[in-house]
VMD Tcl script that draws the C-alpha trace (Angstrom):
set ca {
  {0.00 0.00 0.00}
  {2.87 2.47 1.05}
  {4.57 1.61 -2.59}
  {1.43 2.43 -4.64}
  {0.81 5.21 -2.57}
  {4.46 6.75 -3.88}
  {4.01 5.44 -7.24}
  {0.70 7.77 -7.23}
  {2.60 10.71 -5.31}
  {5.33 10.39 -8.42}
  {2.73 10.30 -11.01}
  {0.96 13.17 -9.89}
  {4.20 15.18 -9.86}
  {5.09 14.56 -13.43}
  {2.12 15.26 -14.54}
  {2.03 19.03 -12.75}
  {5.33 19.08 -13.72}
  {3.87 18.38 -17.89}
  {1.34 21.02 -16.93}
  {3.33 23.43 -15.78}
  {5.64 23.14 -19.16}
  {2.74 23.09 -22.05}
  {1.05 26.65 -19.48}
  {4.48 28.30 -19.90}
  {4.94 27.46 -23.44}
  {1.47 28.84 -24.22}
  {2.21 31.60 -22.51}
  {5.67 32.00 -24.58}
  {4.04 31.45 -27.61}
  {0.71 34.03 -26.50}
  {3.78 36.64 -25.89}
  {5.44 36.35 -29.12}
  {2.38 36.62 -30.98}
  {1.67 40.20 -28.99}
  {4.92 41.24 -29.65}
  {4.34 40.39 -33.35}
  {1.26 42.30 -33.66}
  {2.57 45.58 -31.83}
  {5.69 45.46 -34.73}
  {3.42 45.18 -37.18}
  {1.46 47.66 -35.88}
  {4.28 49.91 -35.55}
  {5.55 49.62 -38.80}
  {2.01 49.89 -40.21}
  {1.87 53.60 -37.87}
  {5.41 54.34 -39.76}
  {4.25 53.92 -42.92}
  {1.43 55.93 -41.83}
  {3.93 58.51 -40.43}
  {6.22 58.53 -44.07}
  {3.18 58.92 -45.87}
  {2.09 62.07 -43.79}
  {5.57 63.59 -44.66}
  {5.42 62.86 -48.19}
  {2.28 64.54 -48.46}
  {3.67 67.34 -46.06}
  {6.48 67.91 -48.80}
  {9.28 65.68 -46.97}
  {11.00 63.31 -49.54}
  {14.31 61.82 -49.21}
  {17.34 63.64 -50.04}
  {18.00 61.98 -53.52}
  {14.64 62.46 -54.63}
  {15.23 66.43 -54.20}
  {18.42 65.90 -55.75}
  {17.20 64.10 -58.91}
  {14.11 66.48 -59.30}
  {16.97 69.41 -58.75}
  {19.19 67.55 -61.27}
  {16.56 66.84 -63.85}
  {15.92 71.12 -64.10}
  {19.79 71.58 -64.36}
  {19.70 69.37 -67.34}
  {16.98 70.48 -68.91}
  {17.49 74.68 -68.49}
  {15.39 76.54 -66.67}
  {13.84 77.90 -69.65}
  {12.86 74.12 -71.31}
  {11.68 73.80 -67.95}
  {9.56 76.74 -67.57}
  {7.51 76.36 -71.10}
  {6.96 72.79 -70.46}
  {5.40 73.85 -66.91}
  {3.48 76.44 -69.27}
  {2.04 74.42 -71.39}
  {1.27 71.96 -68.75}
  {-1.22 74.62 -67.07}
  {-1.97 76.17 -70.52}
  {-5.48 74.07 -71.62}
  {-4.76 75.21 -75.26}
  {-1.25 74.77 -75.30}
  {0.53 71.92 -77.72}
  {1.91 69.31 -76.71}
  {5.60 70.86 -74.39}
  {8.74 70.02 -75.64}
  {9.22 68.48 -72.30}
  {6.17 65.88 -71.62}
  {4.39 67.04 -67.53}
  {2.51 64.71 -66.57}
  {-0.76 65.66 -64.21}
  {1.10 64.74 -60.75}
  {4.68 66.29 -62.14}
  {3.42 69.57 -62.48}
  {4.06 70.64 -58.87}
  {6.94 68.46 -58.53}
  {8.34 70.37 -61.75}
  {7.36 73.70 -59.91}
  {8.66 73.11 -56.97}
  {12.56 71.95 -58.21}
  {11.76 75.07 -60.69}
  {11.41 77.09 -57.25}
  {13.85 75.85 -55.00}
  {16.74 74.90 -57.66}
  {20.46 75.59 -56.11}
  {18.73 76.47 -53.07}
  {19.86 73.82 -50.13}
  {16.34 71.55 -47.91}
  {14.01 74.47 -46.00}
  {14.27 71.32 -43.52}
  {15.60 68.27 -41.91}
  {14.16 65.46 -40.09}
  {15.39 61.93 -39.28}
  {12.22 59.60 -38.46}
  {12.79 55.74 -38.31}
  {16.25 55.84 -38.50}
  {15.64 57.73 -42.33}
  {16.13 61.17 -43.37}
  {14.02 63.38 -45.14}
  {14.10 66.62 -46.62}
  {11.63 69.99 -47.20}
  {12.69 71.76 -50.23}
  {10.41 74.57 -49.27}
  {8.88 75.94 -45.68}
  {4.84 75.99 -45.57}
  {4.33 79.28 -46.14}
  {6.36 79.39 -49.19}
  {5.06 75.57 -50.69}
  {1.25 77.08 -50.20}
  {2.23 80.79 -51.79}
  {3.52 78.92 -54.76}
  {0.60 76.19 -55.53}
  {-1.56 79.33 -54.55}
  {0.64 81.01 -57.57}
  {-0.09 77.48 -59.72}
  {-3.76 77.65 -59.29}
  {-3.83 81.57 -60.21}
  {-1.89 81.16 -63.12}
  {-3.57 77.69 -64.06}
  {-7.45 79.93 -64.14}
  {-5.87 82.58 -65.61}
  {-5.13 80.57 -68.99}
  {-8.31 78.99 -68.89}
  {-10.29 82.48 -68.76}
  {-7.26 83.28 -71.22}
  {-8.07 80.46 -73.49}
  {-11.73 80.58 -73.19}
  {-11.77 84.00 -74.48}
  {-9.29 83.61 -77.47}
  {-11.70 80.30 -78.28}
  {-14.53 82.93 -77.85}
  {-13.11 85.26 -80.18}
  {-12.37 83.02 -82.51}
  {-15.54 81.20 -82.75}
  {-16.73 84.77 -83.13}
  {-14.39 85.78 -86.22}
  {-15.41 82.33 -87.25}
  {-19.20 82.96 -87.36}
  {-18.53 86.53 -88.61}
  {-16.78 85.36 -91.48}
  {-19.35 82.80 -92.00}
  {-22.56 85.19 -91.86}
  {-20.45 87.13 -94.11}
  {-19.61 84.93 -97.02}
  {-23.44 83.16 -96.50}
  {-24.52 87.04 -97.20}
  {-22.62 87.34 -100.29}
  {-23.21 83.90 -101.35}
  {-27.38 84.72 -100.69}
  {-26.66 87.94 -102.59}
  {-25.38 86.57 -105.30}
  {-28.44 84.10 -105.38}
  {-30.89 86.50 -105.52}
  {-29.31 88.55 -108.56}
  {-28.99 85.26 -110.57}
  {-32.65 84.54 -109.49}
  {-33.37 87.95 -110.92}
  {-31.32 87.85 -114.15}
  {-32.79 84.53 -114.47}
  {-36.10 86.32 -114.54}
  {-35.03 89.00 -117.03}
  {-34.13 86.10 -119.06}
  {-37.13 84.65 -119.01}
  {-39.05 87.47 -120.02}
  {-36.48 87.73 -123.04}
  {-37.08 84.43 -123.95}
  {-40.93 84.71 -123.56}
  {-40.64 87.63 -125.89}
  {-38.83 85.98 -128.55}
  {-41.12 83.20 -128.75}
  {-43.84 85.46 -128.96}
  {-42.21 87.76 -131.80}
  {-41.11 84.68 -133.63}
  {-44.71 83.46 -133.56}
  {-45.82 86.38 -135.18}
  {-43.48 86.57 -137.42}
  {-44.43 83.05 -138.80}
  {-41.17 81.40 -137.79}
  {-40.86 77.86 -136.81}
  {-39.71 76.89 -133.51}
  {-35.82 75.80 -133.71}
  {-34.21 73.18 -132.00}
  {-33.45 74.03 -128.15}
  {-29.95 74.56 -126.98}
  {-28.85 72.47 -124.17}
  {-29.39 74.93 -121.47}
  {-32.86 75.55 -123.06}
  {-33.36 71.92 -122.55}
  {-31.83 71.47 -119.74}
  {-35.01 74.44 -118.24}
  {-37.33 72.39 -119.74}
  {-36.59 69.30 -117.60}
  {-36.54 71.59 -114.31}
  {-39.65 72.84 -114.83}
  {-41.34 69.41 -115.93}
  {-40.17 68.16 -112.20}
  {-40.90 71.33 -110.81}
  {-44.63 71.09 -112.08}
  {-45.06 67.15 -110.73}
  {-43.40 68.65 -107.53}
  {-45.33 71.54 -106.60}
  {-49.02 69.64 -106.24}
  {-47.62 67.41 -103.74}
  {-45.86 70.65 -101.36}
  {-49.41 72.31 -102.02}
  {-51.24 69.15 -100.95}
  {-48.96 67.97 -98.39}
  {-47.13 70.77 -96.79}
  {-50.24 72.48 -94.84}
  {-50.81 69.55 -92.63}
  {-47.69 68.09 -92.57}
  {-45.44 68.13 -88.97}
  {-42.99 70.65 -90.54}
  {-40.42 70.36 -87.57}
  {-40.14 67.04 -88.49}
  {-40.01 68.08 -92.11}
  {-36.76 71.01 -91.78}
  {-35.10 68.14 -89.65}
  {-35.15 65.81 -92.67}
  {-34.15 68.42 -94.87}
  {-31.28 69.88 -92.93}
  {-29.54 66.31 -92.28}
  {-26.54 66.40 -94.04}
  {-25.15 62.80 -94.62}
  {-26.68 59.18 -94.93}
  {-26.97 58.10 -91.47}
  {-28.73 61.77 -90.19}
  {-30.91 60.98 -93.61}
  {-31.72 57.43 -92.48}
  {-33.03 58.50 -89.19}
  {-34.43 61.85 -89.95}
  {-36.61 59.67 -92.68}
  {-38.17 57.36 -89.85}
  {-39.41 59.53 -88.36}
  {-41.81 60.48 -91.20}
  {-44.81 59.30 -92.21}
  {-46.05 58.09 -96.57}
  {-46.87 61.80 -96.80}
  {-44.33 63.71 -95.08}
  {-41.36 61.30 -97.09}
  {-43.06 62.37 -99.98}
  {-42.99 65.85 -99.12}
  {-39.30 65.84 -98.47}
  {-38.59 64.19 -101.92}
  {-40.86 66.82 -103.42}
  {-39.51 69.87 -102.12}
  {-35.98 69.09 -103.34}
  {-36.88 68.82 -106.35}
  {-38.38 71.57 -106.86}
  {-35.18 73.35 -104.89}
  {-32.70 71.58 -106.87}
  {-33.66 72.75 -110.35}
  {-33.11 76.72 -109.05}
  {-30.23 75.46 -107.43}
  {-28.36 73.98 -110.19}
  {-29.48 76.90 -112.60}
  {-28.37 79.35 -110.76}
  {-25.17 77.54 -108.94}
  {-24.38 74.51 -111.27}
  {-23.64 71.21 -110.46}
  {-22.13 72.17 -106.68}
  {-24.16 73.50 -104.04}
  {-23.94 73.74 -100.35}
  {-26.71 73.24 -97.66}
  {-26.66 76.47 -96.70}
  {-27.59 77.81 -100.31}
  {-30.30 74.83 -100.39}
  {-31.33 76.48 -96.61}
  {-31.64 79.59 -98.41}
  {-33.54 78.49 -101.34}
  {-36.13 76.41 -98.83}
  {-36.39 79.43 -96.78}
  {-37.98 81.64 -100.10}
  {-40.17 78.96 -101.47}
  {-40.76 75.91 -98.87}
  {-42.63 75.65 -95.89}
  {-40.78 74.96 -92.92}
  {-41.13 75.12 -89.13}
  {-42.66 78.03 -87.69}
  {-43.84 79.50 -90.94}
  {-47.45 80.88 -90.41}
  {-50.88 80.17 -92.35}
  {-49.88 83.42 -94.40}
  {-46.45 82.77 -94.78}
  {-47.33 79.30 -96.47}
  {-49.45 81.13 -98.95}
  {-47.07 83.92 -100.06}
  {-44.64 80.88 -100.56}
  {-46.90 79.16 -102.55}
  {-47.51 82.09 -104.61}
  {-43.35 82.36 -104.17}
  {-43.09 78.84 -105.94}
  {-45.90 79.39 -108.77}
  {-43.61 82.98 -110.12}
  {-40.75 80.33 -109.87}
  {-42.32 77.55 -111.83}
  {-43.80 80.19 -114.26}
  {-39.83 81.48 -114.69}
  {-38.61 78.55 -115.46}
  {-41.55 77.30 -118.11}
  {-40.76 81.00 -119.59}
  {-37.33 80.01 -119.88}
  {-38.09 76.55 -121.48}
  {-40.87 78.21 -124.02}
  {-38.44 77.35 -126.72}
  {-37.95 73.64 -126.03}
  {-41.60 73.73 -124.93}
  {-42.53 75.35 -128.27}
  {-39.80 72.72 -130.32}
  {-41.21 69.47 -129.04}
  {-45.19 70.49 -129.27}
  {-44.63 70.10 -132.59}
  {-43.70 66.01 -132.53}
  {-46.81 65.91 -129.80}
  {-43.62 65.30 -127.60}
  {-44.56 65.41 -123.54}
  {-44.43 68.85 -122.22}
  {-45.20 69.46 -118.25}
  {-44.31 73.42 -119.36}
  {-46.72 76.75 -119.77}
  {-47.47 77.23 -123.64}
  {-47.22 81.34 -124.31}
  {-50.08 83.24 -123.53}
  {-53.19 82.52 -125.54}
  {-51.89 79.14 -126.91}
  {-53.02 75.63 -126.39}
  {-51.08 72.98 -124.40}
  {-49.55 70.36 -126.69}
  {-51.24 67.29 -126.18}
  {-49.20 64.90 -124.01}
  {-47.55 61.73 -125.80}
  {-44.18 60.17 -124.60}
  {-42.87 60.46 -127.93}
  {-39.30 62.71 -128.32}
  {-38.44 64.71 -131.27}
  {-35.84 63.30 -134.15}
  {-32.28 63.76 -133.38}
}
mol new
graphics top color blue
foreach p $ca { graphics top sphere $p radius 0.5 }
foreach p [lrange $ca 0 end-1] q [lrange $ca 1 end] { graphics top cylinder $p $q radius 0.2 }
display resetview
């Protein structure tokens, strides 16, 4: 009994003494993991601390030196248009490429070049630099911002100018282009009272009608698709949406076309196709083959009803496009005159107290 009592005395022992050893090892083990967390804690709060100084205006002392170095190299002057034209909105592209973030790093070696650190600190065993104090670092990005607005307002007013000279010059020449318009409209209209009265005195004089020369000819076939254009603008134009109508007219390429023409309905497509052509044919008579929109603008603007046009406006441009139509048949009275006598198809006025040919699809000889 005495034996077994000391074998369970011994046991117990070892085993407080096992207990004792795995408590202090988690206690070792419990430390180092504190003590790893407060380091990395600490160096988490120094990178915290660097990055405060950096944004302060502390670098390290190469850094200064290379940004100091870099100006040296490139001459202050280099160096100064390239900080320029990095504020200047307008400006080209600089000689020396500033990016966004170098700007103030450019200004700031600009500022402080052959001038030794505003200040010193050592922090984590590390040293860092101020090229400039405070004061002076928020005087001259103060000085950045002022002269960065000033270009803008500097560039938004030479942009404003320009766009006016630009819109100047471009009322100007439309002026002269419109004036130039309306005296070929009017000479147009001399000569087609000339030609009106040359039919007329050649009728009475007994003389058949001669063969049309090709601008004669050339009337003729204006004022047949004037004539099969006009009853549709006179039908169609009144009730058609004629906001949606300029906006299909003004489009200016195939894709604008495309979805300026959706947006139409049967009548209102048909009204587009109708009014140019009857704008085309005073168009190319007046301006040959090449016109711009703006003359076409012009032209729809006498004759065609657009947007905003009033009940009475509509009818003095209908009367507007009947003293064009009759112009133009004037003007064709020759070939009109030529081909009546084959029965040939003729959409043009017959002089004043004459009959209308009779309409056949046959063409004179050759």
């Amino acid at each position: 009994m005495a034996r077994r009592g000391n074998r369970g005395v011994a046991l117990q022992a070892a085993l407080s003494a096992i207990s004792g050893g795995l408590s202090g090892y988690a206690r070792q083990q419990e430390m180092q993991r504190e003590q790893d967390r407060l380091k990395a804690q600490e160096e988490r709060q120094k990178s915290r601390d660097i990055f405060d100084l950096m944004q302060a205006g502390f670098m390290r002392p190469e850094e200064l030196t290379q940004r100091q170095q870099a100006v040296t190299r490139q001459g202050g002057e280099v160096a100064s248009q390239a900080l320029m034209s990095a504020l200047n909105p307008r400006a080209g592209t600089p000689m020396t490429a500033v990016s966004g973030q170098g700007v103030g790093a450019l200004s700031e070696a600009l500022a402080t070049a052959g001038r030794a650190p505003a200040q010193r600190l050592t922090y984590g065993g590390q040293e860092f630099v101020r090229a400039e104090a405070p004061t002076a670092r928020q005087e001259r990005l103060a000085g950045l911002e002022y002269e960065r607005d000033l270009m803008k307002t500097q560039a938004e007013s030479r942009l404003r100018a320009e766009e006016r000279a630009e819109d100047r010059q471009s009322r100007k020449e439309q002026a002269e282009a419109n004036a130039k318009l309306q005296r070929d409209l009017t000479q147009m209209r001399i000569d087609a009272s000339r030609s009106l009265a040359a039919v007329r005195a050649d009728e009475e004089a007994g003389k058949p009608p001669a063969r049309p020369t090709e601008a004669q000819e050339k009337s003729f076939l204006f004022a047949q698709r004037m004539a099969a254009a006009n009853p549709v603008i006179e039908q169609y134009g009144p009730k058609a949406r004629l906001d949606r109508i300029s906006a299909a007219l003004a489009a200016d390429n195939a894709v604008t076309r495309a979805i300026a023409n959706r947006m139409l309905n049967d009548e209102e497509q048909q009204l587009v196709v109708a009014i140019r052509q009857f704008a085309e044919p005073i168009l190319r008579k007046n301006t040959g083959a090449a016109f711009n929109k703006e003359e076409i603008g012009w032209v729809e603007s006498q004759v065609i009803p657009v947007s905003g046009d009033s009940e009475a406006t509509q009818k003095y441009k209908s009367a507007s496009r009947m003293r064009e139509l009759e112009t133009f048949n004037n003007i064709a009275l020759p070939a009109s005159r030529y081909y009546s006598q084959f029965g040939a198809a003729s959409g043009a006025v017959q002089p004043a107290g004459r009959p209308t040919a009779a309409t056949t699809t046959r063409r004179p000889p050759p």
